[in-house]
N, C-alpha and C positions, 0 to 999 in steps of 0.2 A: 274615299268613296266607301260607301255600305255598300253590300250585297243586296240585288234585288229579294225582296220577301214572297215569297211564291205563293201564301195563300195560305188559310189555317185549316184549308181542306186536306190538304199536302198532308194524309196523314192516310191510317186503317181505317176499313168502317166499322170493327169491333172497338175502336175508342172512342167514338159516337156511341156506339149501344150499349156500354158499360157504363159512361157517362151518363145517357140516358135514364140506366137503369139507380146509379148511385142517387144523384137527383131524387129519382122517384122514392126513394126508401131511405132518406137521411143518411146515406154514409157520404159525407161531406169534412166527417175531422181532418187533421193533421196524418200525413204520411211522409214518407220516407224511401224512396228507390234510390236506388245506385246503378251506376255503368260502368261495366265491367269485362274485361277478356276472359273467356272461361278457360282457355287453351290457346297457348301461340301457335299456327301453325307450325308444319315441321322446319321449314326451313327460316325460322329466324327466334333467335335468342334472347331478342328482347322488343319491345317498339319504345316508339317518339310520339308520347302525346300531343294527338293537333285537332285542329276543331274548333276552339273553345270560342274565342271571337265568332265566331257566325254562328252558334250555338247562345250564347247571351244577347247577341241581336235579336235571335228568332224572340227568347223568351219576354225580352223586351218591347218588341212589338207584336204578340199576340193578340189579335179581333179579328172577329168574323167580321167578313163585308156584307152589307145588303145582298148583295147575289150572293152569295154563300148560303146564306140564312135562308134567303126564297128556296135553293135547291134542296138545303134540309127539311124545308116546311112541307116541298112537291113532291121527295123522295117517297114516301110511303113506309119509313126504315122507323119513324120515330114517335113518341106521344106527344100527344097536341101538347103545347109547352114550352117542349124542350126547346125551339130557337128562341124564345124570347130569354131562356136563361142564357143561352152561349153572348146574346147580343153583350150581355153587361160582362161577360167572364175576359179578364186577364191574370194575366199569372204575375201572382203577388209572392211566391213563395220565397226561400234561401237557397242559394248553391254553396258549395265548396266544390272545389274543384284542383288536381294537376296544375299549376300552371301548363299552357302551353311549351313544348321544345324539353320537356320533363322523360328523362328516358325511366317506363315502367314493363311490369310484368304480368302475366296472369293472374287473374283474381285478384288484384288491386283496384281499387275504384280510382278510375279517374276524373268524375263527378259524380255529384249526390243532391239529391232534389230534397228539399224538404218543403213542405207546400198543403194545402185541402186536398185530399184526395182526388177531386175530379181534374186537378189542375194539372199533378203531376200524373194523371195518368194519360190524359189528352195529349203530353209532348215527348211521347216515348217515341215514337214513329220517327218524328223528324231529329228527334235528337240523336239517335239510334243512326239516323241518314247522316249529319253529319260528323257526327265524332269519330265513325267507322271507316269511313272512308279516305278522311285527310291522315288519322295513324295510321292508316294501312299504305296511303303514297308515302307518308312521313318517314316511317320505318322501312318501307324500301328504298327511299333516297338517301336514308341514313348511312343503310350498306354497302351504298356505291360512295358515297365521300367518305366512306374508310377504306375501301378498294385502292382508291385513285391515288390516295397517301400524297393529297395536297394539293393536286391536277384540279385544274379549272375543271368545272362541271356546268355543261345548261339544258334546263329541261326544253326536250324539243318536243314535245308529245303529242298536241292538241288536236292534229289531225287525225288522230288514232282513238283519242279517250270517248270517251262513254257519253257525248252531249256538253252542249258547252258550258255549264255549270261544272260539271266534271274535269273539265279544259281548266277551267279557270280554278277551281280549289286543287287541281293536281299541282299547278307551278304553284301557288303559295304554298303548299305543306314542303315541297322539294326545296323550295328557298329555305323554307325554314326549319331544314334539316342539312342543311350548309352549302347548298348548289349557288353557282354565282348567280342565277339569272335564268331568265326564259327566253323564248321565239315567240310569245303567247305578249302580244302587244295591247288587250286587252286587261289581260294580269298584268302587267308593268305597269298599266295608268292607274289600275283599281288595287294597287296592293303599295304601291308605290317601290316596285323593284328593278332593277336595271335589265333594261333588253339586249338581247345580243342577236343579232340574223347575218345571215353569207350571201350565196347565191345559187340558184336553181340549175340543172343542166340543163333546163329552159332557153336560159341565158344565153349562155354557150352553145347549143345549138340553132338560135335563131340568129347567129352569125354565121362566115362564109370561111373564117378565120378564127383559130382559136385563142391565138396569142393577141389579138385584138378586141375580142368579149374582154379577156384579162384588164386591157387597155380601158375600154370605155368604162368599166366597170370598176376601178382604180382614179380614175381622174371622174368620175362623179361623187365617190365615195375616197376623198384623199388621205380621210385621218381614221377610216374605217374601214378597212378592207379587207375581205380574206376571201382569198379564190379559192372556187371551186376546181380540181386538175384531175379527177377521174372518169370524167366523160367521157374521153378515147384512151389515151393510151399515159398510163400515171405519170410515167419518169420525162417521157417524151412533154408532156405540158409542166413537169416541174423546169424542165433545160430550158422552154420558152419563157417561164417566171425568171429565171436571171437574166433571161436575154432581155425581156422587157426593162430589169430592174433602174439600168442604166439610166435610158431616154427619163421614165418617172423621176428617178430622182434628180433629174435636169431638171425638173419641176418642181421641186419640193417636196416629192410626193415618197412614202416609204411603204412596200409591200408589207402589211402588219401578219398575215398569215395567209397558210395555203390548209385546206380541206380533205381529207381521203375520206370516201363513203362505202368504196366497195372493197373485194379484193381482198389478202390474207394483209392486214393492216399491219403486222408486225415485219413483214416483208417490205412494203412498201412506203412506212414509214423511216426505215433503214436507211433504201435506197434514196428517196426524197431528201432523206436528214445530208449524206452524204452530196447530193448534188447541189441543195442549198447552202450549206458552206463552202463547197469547191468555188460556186459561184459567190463568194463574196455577202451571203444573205445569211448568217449566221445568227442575226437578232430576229428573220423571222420564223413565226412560229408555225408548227403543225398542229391544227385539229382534226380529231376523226370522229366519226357516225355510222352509223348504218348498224343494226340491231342489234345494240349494245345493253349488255346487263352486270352489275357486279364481279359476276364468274368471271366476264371477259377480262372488265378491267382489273382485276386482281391477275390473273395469266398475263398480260400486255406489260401492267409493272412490274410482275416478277421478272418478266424476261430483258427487261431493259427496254421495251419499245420506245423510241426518241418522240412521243407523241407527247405534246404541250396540255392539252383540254379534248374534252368529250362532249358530244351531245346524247345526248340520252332519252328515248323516246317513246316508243308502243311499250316496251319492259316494263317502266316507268310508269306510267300516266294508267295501264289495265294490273300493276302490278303481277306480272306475269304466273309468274311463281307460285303464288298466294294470295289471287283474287277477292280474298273475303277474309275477316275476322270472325269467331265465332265469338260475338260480344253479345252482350244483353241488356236489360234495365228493368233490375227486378225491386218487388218488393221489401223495404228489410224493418218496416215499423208503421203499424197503423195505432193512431187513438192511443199513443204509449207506451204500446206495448210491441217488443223486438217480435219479428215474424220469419220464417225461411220457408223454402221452398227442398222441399225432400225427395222429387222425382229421381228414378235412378239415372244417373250420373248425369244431373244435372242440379244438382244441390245445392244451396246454396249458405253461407254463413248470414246468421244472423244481424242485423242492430247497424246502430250507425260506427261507420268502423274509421280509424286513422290508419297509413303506412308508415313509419320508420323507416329512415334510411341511414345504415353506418356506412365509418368508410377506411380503408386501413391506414398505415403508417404512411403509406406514398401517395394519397391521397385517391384511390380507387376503390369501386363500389366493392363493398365487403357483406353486403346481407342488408335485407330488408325485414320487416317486422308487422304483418298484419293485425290488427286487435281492434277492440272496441272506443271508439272514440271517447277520448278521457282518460284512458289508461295509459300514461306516460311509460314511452320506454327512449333505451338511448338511441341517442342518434337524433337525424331530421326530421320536422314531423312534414312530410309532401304535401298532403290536400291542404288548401287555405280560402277560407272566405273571399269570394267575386262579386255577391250578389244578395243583399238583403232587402226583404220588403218589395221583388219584382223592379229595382234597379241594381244597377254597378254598385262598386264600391270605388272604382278608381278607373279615372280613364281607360279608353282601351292602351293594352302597349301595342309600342310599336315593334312591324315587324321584325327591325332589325335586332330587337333585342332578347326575341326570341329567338331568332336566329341564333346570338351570342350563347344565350343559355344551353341551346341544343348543341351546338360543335363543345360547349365545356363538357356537357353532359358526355357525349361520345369518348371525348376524350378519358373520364373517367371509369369508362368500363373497363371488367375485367379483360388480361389481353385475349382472353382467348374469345371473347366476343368480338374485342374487337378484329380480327382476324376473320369475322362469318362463321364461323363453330358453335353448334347449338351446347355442345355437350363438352364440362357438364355446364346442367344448367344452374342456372344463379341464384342465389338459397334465397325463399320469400320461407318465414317461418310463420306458422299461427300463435300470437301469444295464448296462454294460458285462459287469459281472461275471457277472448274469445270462445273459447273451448268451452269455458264453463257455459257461458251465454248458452250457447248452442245446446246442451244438454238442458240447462232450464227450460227454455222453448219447447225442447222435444218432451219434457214430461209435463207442461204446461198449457203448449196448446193443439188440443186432438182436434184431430176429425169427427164428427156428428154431433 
């Protein structure tokens, strides 16, 4: 399944009247932006590029509809014109781009438009919407499947997240930062990822009996099942789980797990661990939930907690921590000629640029290498052609192998990233070649 296309209003109304204005006065050449993190938040070391798929769909299917076009004509915002040019405009431009599940840093581009000027300036808004958002869940799901050090993970969020657009690209970035699955039954049929769900204290309380919800709810669901036992009292509904266990398996039936949501979870999954083996239940497993973030599950496994999987939820889906990236999508070449932007501390490096990536003896990130695209240095070169001429270059991939890419990527961090430690941080260097760009520019192209 695509993602539904929201419209090509779905933007600013200063990219309408910049447009507008380029239009009116011939600046229509070739240009050049990039998207980029200017600054990781504090509390993370590195991110997981994601996005990119529903970001090359948008650009792929860019047109205004008839009602669009009336609204612009009835707006009062524009010159008589301007909608019959947007009617014929699509984006024909090149990308380069991260693969997705690429783990990167500040001030790396993790795509680059190259396009007419009116083209790439019109899809900064939604590009901007989605690239920032799926690395920003990306990078925090990233944290937690190193936390867990191997423990099932599924994103539970949707009820929490920001609109269900946001529901729906928060479990795909978290898949594709090595979570097994979602509760989000919508993303499982439109991403094609496996669903996981349990049971409500709904459940369990629209019964009269508690060991009996367990019952009905086990012989409906016989090769699926994981009970929920903190509705009343933990341990006391874990004694009823083996008490049941018996009769079920006269059935054929096998308790596959049991649930903790509330409660100090490292206490009670102790106790639980200890009752379901006394009782003979040894294969099955414990999950736990209830407002769970990295910090925890890093504290839970240092401690030994006997807890099997996580669900992972409001943390997750709003990215608690660090709500926003300070990303952008700037200028870096019109007409030819390399451009930057020099506001104080918002600066930016000039021209179309490549990353480098080395890696050391044991095969872990050793340094990256900013510079101008073409200036070969060692190492991998990351950005790679997507997108020429306003189509693909190659089908889309699939999720799963983005996925793949992201858990290697993780894996190859340095360890102290991998551990949630921002510091120190992880060496992006500027080549030289760069450098010089940039001093060109600045005595090359003034103001007035």
């Amino acid at each position: 399944m695509h993602d539904p296309a929201p419209g090509a209003l779905l933007t600013d109304l200063y990219q309408l009247t910049m447009l507008d204005a380029y239009f009116e006065h011939g600046l229509t050449r070739t240009a050049v932006f990039e998207f980029f993190v200017r600054r990781l938040p504090d509390a993370r070391g590195f991110l997981v590029a994601a996005g990119l798929e529903q970001a090359l769909d948008y650009l792929e299917t860019l047109r205004f509809t008839d009602d669009e076009l009336d609204w612009i004509r009835a707006s009062g915002h524009f010159s008589p014109g301007f909608a019959d040019r947007l009617a014929a405009l699509r984006f024909t431009g090149d990308v380069d781009a991260l693969p997705e599940g690429t783990v990167c840093f500040a001030n790396e581009p993790l795509l680059r438009i190259v396009a007419p000027l009116p083209e790439a300036q019109l899809v900064e808004t939604r590009l901007i919407n989605l690239l920032q958002f799926q690395t920003m869940i990306a990078s925090k799901a990233a944290r937690s499947v190193l936390a867990a050090n191997g423990r099932q993970l599924v994103e539970f969020g949707l009820r929490r997240a920001h609109g269900a657009e946001a529901g729906l690209f928060a479990a795909r970035a978290s898949y594709l930062a090595g979570f097994a699955g979602t509760s989000n039954v919508a993303a499982a049929a439109r991403y094609g990822m496996p669903a996981f769900g349990t049971m409500a204290h709904a459940f369990v309380q629209a019964h009269d009996d508690e060991e009996q919800a367990f019952e009905h709810f086990a012989v409906t669901h016989p090769d699926n099942n994981t009970l929920l036992i903190d509705t009343y009292d933990t341990e006391a509904a874990a004694r009823k789980v083996v008490s049941l266990a018996g009769r079920l398996r006269a059935r054929g039936i096998t308790i596959r797990a049991v649930r903790l949501d509330s409660g100090n979870l490292l206490d009670h999954a102790v106790r639980v661990r200890r009752i379901l083996d006394d009782g003979g239940l040894r294969e099955t497993r414990i999950f736990s939930s209830g407002n769970l973030d990295e910090y925890v599950l890093r504290d839970l496994v240092r401690e030994g907690a006997p807890i099997d999987g996580f669900g992972i939820g409001t943390s997750l889906d709003t990215s608690a921590d660090a709500p926003y990236l300070e990303c952008v999508y700037k200028l870096m070449e019109y007409d030819g000629r390399a451009r930057r932007k020099r506001s104080e501390g918002k600066a930016t490096w000039p021209g179309r640029k490549q990353v480098f990536r080395r890696y050391g003896p044991s095969g872990e990130m050793a340094g990256d290498v900013l510079t101008v695209d073409g200036d070969a240095q060692e190492g991998e070169a990351l950005l790679v052609p997507v997108m020429r001429g306003g189509r693909r270059l190659a089908p889309r991939e699939s999720l799963h192998a983005i996925r793949a890419r992201a858990v290697r990527q993780l894996g190859d961090l340095p360890a102290h990233l991998q551990a949630l430690e921002t510091e120190p941080a992880y060496l992006v260097r500027v080549a030289p070649a760069l450098v010089s760009l940039t001093e060109l520019v600045d005595r090359t192209v003034a103001p007035g």
